[in-house]
matplotlib code that plots the C-alpha trace (Angstrom):
import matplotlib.pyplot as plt

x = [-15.0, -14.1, -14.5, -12.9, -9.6, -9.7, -9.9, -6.8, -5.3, -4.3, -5.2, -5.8, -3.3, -6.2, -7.2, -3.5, -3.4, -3.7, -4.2, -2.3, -3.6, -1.3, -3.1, -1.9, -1.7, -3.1, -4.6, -2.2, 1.0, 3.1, 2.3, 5.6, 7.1, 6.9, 6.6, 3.6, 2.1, 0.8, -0.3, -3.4, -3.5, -7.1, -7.9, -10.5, -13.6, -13.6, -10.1, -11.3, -13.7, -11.7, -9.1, -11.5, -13.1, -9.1, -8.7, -11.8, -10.8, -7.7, -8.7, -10.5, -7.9, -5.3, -7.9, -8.8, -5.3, -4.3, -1.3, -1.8, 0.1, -1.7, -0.8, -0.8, -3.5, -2.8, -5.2, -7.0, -10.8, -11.9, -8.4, -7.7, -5.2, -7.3, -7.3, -3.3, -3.8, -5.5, -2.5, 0.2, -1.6, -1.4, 2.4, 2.7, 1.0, 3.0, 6.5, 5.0, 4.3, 8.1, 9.3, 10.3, 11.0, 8.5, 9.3, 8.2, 10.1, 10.5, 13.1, 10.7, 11.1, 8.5, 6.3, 4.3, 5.6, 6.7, 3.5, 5.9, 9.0, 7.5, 10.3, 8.5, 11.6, 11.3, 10.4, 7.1, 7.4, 9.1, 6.7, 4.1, 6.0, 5.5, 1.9, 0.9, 0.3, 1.3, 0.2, -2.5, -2.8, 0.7, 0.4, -2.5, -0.6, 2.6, 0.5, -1.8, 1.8, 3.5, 2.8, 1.3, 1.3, 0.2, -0.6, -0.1, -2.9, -1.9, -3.9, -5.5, -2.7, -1.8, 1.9, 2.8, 2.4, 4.9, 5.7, 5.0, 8.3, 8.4, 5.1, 1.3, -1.8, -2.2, -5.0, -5.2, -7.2, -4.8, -1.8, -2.9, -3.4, 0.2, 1.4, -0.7, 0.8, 4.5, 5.7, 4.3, 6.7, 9.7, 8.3, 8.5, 11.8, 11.6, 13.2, 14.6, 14.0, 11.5, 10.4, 6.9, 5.6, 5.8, 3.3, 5.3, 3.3, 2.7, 2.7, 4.2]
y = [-18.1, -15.1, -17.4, -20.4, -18.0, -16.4, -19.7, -21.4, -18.6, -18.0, -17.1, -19.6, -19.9, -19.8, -16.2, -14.8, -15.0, -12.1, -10.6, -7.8, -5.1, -2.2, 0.7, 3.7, 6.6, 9.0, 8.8, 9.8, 8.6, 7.0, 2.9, 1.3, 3.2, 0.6, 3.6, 5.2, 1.8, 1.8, -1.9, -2.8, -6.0, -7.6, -10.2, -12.3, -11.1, -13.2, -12.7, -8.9, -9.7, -11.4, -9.2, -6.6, -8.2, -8.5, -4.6, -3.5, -5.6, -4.3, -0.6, -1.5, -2.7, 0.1, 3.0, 1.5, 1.0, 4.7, 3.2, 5.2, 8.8, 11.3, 13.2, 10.9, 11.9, 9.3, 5.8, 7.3, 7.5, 11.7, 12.6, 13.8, 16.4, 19.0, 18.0, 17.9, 21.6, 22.3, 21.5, 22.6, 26.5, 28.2, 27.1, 29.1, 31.9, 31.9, 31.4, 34.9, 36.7, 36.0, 36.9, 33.4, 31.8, 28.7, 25.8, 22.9, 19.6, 19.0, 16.3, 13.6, 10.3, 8.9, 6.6, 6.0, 2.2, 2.0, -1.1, -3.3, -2.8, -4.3, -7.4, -10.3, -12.0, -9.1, -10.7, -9.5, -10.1, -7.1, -5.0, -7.6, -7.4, -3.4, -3.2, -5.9, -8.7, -12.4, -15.8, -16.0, -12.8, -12.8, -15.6, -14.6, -11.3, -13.8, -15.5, -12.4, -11.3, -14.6, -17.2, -14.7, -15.2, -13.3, -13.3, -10.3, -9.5, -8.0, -7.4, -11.0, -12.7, -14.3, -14.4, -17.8, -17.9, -15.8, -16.0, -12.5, -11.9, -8.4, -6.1, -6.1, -6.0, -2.1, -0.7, -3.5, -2.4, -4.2, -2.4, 0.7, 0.7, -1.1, 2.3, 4.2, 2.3, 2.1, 5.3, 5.5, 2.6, 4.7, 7.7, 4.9, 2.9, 0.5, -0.2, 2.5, 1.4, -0.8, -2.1, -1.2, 2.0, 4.8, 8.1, 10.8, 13.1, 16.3, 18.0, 16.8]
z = [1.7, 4.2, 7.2, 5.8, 4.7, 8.2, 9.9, 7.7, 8.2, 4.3, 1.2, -1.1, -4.2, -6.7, -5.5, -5.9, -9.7, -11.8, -15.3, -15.9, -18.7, -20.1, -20.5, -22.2, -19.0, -21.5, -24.9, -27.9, -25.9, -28.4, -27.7, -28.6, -25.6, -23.1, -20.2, -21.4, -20.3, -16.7, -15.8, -14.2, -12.4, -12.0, -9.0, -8.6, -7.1, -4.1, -3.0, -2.8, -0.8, 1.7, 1.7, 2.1, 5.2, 7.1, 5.9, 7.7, 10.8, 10.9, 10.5, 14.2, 15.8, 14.8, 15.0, 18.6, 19.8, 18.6, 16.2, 13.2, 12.5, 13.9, 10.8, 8.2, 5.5, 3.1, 2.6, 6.0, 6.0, 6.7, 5.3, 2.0, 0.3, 2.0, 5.6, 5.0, 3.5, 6.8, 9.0, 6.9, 6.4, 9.5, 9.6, 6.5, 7.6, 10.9, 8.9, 6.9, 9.7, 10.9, 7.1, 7.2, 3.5, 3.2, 0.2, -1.2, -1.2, -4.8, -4.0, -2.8, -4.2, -6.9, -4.8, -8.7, -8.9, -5.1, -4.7, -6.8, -5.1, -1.5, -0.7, 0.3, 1.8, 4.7, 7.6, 9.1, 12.6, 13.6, 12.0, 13.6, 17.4, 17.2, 16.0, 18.8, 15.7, 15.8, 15.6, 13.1, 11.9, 10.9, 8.8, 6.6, 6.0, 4.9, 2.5, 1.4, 0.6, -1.1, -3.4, -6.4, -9.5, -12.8, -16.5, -18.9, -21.5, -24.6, -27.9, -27.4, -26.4, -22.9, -21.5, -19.4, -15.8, -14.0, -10.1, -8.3, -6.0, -4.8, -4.9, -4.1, -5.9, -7.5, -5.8, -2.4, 0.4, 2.7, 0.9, 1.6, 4.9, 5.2, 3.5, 6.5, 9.4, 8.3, 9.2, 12.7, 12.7, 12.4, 14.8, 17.5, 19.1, 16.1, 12.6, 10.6, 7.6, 5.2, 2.5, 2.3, 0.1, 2.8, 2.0, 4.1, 6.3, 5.0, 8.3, 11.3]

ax = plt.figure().add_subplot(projection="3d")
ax.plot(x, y, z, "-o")
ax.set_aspect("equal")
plt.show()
């Protein structure tokens, strides 16, 4: 299946549909409050398989071409809130020792939903023209990213078939590490903007 979807360069339209379950974010929130609801979209075990297989190949070729942010910490393997701790500390000890005032952003927008707001009318091959990706790969990515579709599942019952038109998969491997690479993006002479969940750097 991983061969045959790399080779057709697509993935097929029966492992793009999902079945999306609401589930309360915490117990005792009051469940006729549509926003206590955070929804869980569940793919087909094959299609995470493949798009597991692309992530990990991917992951190579931008850890060997050096075209992630050096100081992104988010979605990175041997990164974690506390490696981003570890740059941003002696900066704040430094900014002390000059009686400097250090703050926190508070200000930073909610990136909580920022998976479904991902445009899939954006064209990819600026992004792809930057990051040295065309042809083939390109066109997986397209159709990774198009072409969804999803069912909700509520207290037994099944919603119609809906088309997916913005977003990605909660959770996606290959999402992630879309959310990694976007902001070395904008540290280079490319575009200033996007429409891809962006994790800022904590330290830079």
């Amino acid at each position: 299946m991983v061969n045959t979807s790399l080779s057709k360069d697509r993935l097929p339209v029966s492992q793009k549909h999902a079945i999306v379950t609401p589930l309360l974010k915490k117990p005792g929130l009051d469940s006729s409050d549509m926003n206590n609801f955070r929804p869980v979209s569940n793919l087909s075990f094959i299609s995470k398989v493949v798009v597991r297989a692309v992530t990990g190949q991917l992951h190579q070729y931008l850890a060997a071409n050096d075209l992630f942010p050096h100081f992104q910490s988010a979605y990175r393997k041997t990164r974690s809130t506390e490696t981003a701790m570890q740059c941003v500390w002696p900066h704040i000890l430094m900014a002390a020792d000059e009686q400097l005032v250090t703050m926190t952003v508070q200000g930073l927008p909610d990136l909580s939903a920022a998976f479904n707001c991902v445009d899939h009318s954006i064209p990819l091959d600026p992004c792809g023209l930057l990051l040295g990706l065309s042809g083939s790969v390109l066109d997986w990515v397209r159709s990774f990213l198009t072409d969804s579709t999803q069912q909700i599942a509520y207290s037994g019952q099944m919603s119609a078939v809906q088309p997916v038109l913005f977003g990605v998969p909660q959770g996606s491997v290959l999402a992630q590490t879309g959310s990694a690479v976007v902001p070395s993006l904008h540290s280079r002479d490319g575009p200033r903007h996007s429409s891809w969940p962006q994790p800022a750097p904590v330290c830079q």
